[in-house]
Backbone as CSV, one residue per row, in Angstrom:
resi,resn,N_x,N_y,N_z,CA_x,CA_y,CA_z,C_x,C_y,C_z
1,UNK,0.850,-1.182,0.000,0.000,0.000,0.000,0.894,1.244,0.000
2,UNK,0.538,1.901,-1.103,1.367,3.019,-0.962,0.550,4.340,-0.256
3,UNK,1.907,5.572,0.269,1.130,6.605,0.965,0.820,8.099,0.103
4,UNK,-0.166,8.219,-0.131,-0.294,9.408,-1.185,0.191,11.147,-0.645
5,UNK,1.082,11.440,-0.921,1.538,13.122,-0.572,1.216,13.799,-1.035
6,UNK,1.437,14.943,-0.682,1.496,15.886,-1.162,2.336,17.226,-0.249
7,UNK,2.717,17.910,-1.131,4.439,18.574,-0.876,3.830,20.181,-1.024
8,UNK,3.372,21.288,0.091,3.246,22.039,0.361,4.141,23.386,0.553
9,UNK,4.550,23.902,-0.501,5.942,24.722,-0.529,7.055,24.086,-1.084
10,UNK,7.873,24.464,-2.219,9.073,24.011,-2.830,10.029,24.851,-2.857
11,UNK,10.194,25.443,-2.056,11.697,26.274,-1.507,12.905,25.629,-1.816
12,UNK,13.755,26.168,-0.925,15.381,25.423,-0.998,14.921,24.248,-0.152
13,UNK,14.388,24.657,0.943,14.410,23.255,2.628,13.881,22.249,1.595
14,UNK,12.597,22.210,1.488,11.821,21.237,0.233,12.633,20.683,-0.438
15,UNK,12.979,21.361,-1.478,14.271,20.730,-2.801,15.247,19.816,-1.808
16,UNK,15.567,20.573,-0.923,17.411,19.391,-0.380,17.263,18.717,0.957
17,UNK,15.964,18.827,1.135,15.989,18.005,1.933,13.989,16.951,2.003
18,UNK,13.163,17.744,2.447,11.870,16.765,2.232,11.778,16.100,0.746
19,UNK,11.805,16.721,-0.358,11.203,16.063,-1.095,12.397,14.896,-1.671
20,UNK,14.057,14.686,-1.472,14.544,13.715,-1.666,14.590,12.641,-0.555
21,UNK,14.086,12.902,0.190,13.726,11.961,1.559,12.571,11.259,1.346
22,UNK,11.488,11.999,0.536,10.151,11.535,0.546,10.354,10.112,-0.548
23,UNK,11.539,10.684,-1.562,11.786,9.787,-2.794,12.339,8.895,-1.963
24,UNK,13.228,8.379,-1.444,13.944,7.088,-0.892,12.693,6.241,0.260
25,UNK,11.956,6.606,0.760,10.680,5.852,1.141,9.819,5.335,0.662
26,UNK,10.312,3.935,0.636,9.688,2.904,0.258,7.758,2.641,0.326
27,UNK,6.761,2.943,-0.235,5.426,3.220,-0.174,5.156,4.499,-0.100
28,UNK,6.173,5.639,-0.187,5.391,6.696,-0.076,5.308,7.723,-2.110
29,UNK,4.595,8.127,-2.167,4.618,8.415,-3.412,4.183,10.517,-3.191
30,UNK,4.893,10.927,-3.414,4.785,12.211,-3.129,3.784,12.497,-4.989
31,UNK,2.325,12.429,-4.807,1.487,12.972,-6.071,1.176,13.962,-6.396
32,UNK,1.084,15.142,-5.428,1.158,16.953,-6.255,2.170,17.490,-4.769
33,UNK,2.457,18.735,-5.764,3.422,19.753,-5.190,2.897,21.501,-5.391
34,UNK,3.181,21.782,-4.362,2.466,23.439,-4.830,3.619,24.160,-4.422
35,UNK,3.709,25.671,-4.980,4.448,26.574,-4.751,3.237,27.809,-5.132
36,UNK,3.505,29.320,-4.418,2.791,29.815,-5.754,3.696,30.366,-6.414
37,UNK,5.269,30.722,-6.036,6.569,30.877,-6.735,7.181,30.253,-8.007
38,UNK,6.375,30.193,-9.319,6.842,29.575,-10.811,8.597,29.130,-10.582
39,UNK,9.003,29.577,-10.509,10.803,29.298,-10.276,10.988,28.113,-9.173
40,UNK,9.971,28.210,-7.910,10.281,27.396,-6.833,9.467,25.999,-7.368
41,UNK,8.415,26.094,-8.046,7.719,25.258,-8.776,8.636,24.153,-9.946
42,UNK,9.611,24.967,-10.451,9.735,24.391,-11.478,11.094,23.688,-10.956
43,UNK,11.625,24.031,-10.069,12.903,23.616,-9.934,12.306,22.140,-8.505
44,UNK,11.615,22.086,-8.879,11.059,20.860,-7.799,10.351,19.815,-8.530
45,UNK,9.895,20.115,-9.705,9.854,18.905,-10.858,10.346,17.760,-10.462
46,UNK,11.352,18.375,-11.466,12.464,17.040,-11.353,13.043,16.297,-9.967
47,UNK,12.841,16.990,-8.668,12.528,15.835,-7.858,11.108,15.173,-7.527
48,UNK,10.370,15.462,-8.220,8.641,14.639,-8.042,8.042,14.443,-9.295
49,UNK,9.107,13.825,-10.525,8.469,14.146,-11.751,7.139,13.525,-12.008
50,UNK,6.263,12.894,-11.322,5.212,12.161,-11.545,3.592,12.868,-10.934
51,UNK,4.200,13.694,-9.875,3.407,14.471,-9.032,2.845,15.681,-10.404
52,UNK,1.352,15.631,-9.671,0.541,16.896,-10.274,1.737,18.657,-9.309
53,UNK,1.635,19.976,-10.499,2.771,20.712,-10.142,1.384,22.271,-9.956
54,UNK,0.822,22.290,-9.034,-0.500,23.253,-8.594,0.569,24.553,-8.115
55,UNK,0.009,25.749,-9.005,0.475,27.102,-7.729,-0.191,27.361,-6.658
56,UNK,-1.401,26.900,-6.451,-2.293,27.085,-4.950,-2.287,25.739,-4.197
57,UNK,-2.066,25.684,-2.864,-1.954,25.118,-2.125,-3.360,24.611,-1.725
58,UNK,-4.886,25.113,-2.362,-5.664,24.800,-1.698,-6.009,23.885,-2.921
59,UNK,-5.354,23.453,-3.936,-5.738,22.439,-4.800,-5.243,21.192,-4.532
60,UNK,-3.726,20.966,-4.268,-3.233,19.855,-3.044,-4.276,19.852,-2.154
61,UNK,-4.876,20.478,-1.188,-5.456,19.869,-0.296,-6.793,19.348,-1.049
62,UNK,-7.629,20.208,-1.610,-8.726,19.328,-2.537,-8.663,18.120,-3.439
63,UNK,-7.740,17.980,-3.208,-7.357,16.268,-3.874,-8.109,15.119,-2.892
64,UNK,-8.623,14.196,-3.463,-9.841,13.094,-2.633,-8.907,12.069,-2.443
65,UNK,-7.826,12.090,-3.170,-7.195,10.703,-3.226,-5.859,10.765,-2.304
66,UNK,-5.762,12.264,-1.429,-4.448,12.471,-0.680,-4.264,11.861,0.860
67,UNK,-3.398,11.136,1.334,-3.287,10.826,2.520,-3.077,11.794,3.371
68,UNK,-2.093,12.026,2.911,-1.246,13.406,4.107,-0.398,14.540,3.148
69,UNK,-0.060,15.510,3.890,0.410,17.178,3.265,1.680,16.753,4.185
70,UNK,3.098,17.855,3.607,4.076,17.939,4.338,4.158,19.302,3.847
71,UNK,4.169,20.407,5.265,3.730,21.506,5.232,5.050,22.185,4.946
72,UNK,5.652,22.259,4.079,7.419,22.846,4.221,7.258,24.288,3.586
73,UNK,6.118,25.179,4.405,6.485,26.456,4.264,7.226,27.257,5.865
74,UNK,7.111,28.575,4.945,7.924,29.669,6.222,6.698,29.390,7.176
75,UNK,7.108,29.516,8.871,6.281,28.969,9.966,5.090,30.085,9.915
76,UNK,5.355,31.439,9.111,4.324,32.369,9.278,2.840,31.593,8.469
77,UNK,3.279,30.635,7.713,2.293,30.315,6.593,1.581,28.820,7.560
78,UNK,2.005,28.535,8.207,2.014,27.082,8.951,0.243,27.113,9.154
């Protein structure tokens, strides 16, 4: 059984550290990513190339098929 993600902010922290962590876990499948930053968006692709790539964060969460969010914004946004 795999665990369905989704990746909330694609910053630097995101890029080098959650979302290549999320890749080496075995059942977990990281499926959309949001930024609303186009640049922070795009450079996080290529670590989730399979994941849906949303600029609003409230479309990750409207997903029916998501297990869990990993919230990797600034704590003001938390």
């Amino acid at each position: 059984m795999s665990v369905r993600l989704g990746v909330l902010g694609c910053g630097s922290i995101a890029r080098a550290a959650h979302l290549r962590s999320l890749a080496r876990i075995e059942g977990a499948a990281v499926v959309a990513v949001a930024d609303s930053d186009a640049a922070n968006l795009a450079a996080a692709r290529p670590l989730a190339p399979k994941a849906h790539a949303m600029r609003n964060y409230a479309d990750v969460l409207g997903l029916a098929d998501l297990d869990a969010v990993v919230i990797a914004l600034p704590p003001g946004l938390h």
